[in-house]
C-alpha positions as CSV (number, residue, x, y, z in Angstrom):
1,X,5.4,-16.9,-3.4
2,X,1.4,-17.0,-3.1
3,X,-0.8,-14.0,-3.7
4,X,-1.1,-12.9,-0.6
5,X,2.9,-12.7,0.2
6,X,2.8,-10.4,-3.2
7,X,0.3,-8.5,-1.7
8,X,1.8,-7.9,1.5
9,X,4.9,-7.4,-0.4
10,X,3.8,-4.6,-2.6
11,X,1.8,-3.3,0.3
12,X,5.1,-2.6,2.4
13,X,7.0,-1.4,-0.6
14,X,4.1,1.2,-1.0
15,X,4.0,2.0,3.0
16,X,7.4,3.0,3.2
17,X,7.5,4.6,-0.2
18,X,4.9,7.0,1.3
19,X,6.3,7.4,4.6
20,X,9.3,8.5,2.6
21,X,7.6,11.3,0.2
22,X,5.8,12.3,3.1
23,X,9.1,13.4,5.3
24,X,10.6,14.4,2.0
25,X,7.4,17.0,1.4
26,X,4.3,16.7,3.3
27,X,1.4,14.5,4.1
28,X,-0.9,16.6,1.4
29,X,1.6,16.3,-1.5
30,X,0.3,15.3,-4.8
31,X,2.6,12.2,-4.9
32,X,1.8,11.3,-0.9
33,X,-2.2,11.5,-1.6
34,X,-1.3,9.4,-4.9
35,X,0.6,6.4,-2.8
36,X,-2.3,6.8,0.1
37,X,-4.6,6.0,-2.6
38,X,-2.3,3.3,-3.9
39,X,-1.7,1.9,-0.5
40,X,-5.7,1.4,0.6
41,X,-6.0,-0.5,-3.1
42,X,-3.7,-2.8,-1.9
43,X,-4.8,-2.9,1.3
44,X,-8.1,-3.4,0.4
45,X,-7.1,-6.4,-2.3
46,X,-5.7,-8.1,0.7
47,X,-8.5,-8.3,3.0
48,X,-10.6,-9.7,0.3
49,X,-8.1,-12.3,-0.5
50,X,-7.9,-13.1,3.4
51,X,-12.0,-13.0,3.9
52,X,-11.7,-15.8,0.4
53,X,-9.9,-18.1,2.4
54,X,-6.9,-17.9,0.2
């Protein structure tokens, strides 16, 4: 498995993680704001590695 299927991995791990916390509590929990944060990392990490070339 390359970087970017890790990446997109963790990303969707993280994406339904926060989805999750948010239904459990809401959108403006600690933890929610916490996996946002997380999630635009990643998200972010991945679009370098795309505009790279691999």
């Amino acid at each position: 498995m390359g970087i970017g299927e890790k990446l997109l991995a963790e990303i969707e791990k993280c994406r339904v993680a926060m989805i999750q916390s948010a239904a459990a509590t809401s959108f403006s929990a600690d933890n929610v704001v916490a996996l946002s944060s997380q999630l635009d990392h990643l998200l972010n990490q991945y679009d370098r590695h795309i505009k790279e070339g691999y």
